[in-house]
N, C-alpha and C positions, 0 to 999 in steps of 0.2 A: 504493500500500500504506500500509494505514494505521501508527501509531507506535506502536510492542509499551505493554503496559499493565505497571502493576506493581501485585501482588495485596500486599497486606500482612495476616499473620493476629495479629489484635489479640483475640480474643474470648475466649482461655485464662483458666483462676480466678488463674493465678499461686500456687497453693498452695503450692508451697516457697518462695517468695518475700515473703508474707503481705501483699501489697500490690497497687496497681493499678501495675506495674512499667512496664506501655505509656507510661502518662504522666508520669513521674518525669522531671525533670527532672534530668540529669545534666551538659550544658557550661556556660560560663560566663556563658550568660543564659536560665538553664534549659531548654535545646533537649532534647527526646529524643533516646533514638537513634532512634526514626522519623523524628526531624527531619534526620540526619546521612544515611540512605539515602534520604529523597526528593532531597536534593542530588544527591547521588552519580547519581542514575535522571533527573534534571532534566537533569544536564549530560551524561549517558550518551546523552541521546535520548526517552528515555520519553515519552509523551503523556500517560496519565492514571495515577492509585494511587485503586486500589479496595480501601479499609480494608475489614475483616470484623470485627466488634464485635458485643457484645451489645446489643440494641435498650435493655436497662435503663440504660445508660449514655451511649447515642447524642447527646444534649445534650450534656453537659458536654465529652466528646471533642471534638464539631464545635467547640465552640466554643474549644477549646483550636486545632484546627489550619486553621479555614476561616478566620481574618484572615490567617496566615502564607501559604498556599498559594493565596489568590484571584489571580489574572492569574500565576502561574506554572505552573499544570498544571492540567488538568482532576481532578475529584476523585468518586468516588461512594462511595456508604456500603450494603454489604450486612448482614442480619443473621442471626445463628449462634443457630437455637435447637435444642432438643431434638425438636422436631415433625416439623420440615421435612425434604421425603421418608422419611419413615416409615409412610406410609398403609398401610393394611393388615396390618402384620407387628405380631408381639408384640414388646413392649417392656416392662423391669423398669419398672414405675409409681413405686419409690422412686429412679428415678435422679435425679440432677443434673447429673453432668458430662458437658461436654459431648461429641460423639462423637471428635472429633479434626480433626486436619488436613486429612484429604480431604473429608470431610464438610462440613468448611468452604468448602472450594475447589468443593466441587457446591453450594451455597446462591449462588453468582457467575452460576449459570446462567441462561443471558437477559441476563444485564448484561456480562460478558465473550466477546466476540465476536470475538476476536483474538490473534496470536500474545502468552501472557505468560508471568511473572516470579512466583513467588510467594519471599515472605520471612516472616521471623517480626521479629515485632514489635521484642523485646525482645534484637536480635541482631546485631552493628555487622560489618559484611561486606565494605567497603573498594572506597575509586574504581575499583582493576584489575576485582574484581568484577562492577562494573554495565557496565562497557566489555565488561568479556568476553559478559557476558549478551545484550548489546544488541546485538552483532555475532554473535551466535550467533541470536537472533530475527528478526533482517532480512535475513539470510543464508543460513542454515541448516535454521532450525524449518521443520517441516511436518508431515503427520500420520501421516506414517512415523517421523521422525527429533523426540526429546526429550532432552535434556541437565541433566546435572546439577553443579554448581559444586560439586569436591572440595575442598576443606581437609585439610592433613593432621591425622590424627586428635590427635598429641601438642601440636597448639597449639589445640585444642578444649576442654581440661579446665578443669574449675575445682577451687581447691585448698580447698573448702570443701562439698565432697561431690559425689555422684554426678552422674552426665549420662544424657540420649539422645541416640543418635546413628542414623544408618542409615550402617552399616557397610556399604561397596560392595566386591565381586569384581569384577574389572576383567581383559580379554582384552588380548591383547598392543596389539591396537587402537582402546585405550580407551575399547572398547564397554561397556559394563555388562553381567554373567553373572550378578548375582542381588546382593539387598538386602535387607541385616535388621537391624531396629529392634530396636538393641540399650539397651535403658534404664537397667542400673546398670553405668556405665564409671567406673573411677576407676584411680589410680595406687598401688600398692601394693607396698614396698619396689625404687620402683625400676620395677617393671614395668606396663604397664598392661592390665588385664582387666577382662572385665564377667563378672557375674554372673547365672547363669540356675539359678531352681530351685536355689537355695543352692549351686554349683556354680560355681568362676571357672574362666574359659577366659583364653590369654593374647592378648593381639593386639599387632601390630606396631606401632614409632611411626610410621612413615611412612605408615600404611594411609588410603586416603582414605575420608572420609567426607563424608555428605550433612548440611548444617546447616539445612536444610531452604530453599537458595537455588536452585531448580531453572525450569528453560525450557521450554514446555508450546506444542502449538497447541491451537485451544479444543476439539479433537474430547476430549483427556484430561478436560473434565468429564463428557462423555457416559461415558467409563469410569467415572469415579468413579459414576456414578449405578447402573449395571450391577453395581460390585462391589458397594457397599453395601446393594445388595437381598439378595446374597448373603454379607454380612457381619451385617445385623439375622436372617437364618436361621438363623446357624451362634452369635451372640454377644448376639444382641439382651436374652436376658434376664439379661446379666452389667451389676453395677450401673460398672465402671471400666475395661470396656473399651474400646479406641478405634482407630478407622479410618483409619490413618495415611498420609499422603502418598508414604511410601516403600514401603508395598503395592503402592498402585495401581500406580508405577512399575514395580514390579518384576511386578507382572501382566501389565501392557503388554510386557516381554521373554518372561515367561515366554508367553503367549500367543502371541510370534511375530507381535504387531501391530507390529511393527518395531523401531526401536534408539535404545537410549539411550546417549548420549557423556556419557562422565565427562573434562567440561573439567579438567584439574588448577590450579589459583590460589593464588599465591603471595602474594595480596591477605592483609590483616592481619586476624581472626577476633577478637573479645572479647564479650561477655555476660554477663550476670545472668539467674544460674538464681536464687541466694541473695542475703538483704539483705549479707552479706558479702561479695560480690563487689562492691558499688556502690564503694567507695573508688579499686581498682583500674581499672574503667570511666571514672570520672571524670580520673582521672590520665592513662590514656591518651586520653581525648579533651582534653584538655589540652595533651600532647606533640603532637597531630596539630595544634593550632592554632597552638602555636610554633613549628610547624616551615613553618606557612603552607598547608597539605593544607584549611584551611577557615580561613573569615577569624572572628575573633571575635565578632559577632555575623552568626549563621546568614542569616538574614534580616533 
């Protein structure tokens, strides 16, 4: 059997962000945080990371990470455009952005041929993390059984505005009973709620959520392919909507194509949604190398 992959999605505008946040340099010899989870997938087990990038940028990135990562993992580079599988259906002609997450993870197709990992770029997910994943793909996955690495939702926020999250319903046997992509979550007096349709609802601290670090066999792109034909039917001429990772999952149950386990992980969450969160990111990759969890220069 071969060694589970790790998808990483790099291809996002970064709009709240106002910058190319993938490659920002944040520890102390300017590693990303994609630098700090290919570690983490390196010494977890992992075989190869299949970045997802926009082809406009493809240079500059390789060249940021193929001297770091040559003779440590295999490496391949797919690319997220607006085109790809969309033949046929209408599409808004003024759009730009791009479709989302799963859309992304169906553009892997042909190139991911085995049990994986997908992460988001711009999202530090911690050593427990990749162990848990990694034992959960060589152990567990198959194309009944998909998994997804819960975080508790109150160590997910950032104190500098909104988030998305996929809020998971969980059965007494930490199976998944449904997931919604819930996108304006914040904290407000104390409590925390998101907001739909000018509307706040409240949610609990403890509630797990998906940060979008979830365990796949490769049959879930053939889903992703299958919804998004019936996602450009029902959305295709909306210029900012988007086909998200935590759909398809939660299709996959609702379909009754079999189950998703919500791993619960105690592992440490932090991110940049905003250029004001980077102070905080820095500091705590900081703590994790004084504490010796990474040595000071990554590689």
């Amino acid at each position: 059997m071969s060694a589970p992959t790790l998808v990483i999605l790099a291809a996002g505008m970064a709009s709240r962000y106002g910058s190319q946040k993938q490659t920002e340099g944040f520890g102390p010899n300017g590693e990303t945080i994609m630098d700090y989870s290919i570690y983490d997938a390196i010494r977890a087990g992992f075989g190869k990371v299949v970045f997802i990038i926009r082809e406009d940028f493809a240079e500059p990135f390789k060249a940021i990470f193929e001297p770091k990562l040559n003779g440590k993992i295999a490496t391949e580079y797919v690319y997220q455009a607006l085109n790809k599988y969309t033949q046929g259906k209408l599409v808004n002609p003024e759009r730009t952005k791009p479709w989302g997450t799963a859309h992304a993870v169906l553009c892997t197709k042909g190139v991911v041929n085995e049990p994986f990992a997908v992460i988001n770029a711009d999202d530090y997910y911690g050593k427990e993390a990749f162990e848990q994943a990694y034992h959960f793909l060589t152990k567990e996955c198959n194309d009944k059984t998909y998994c997804i690495l819960g975080y508790e939702l109150a160590n997910t926020l950032s104190e500098n505005g909104t988030v998305s999250r996929g809020v998971c319903s969980v059965a007494e046997n930490n199976t998944l009973t449904q997931i919604n992509e819930r996108t304006k979550i914040y904290r407000k007096e104390g409590q925390i709620v998101f907001e739909e349709e000018g509307v706040e609802h409240p949610l609990k601290e403890d509630t797990r959520v998906s940060m979008n670090f979830m365990c796949f066999a490769p049959n879930f792109i053939d889903l992703c392919a299958q919804e998004f034909n019936s996602f450009l039917d029902k959305q295709g001429m909306e210029l900012k909507s988007e086909f998200y990772i935590p759909f398809v999952t939660g299709q996959f149950s609702t379909l009754k194509l079999g189950d998703v386990k919500v791993i619960p992980t105690n592992a440490k969450w932090f991110g940049v949604t905003y250029k004001e969160d980077a102070p905080s990111v820095k500091a705590s990759i900081d703590a994790l190398v004084k504490s010796n969890v990474y040595p000071e220069k990554l590689w």
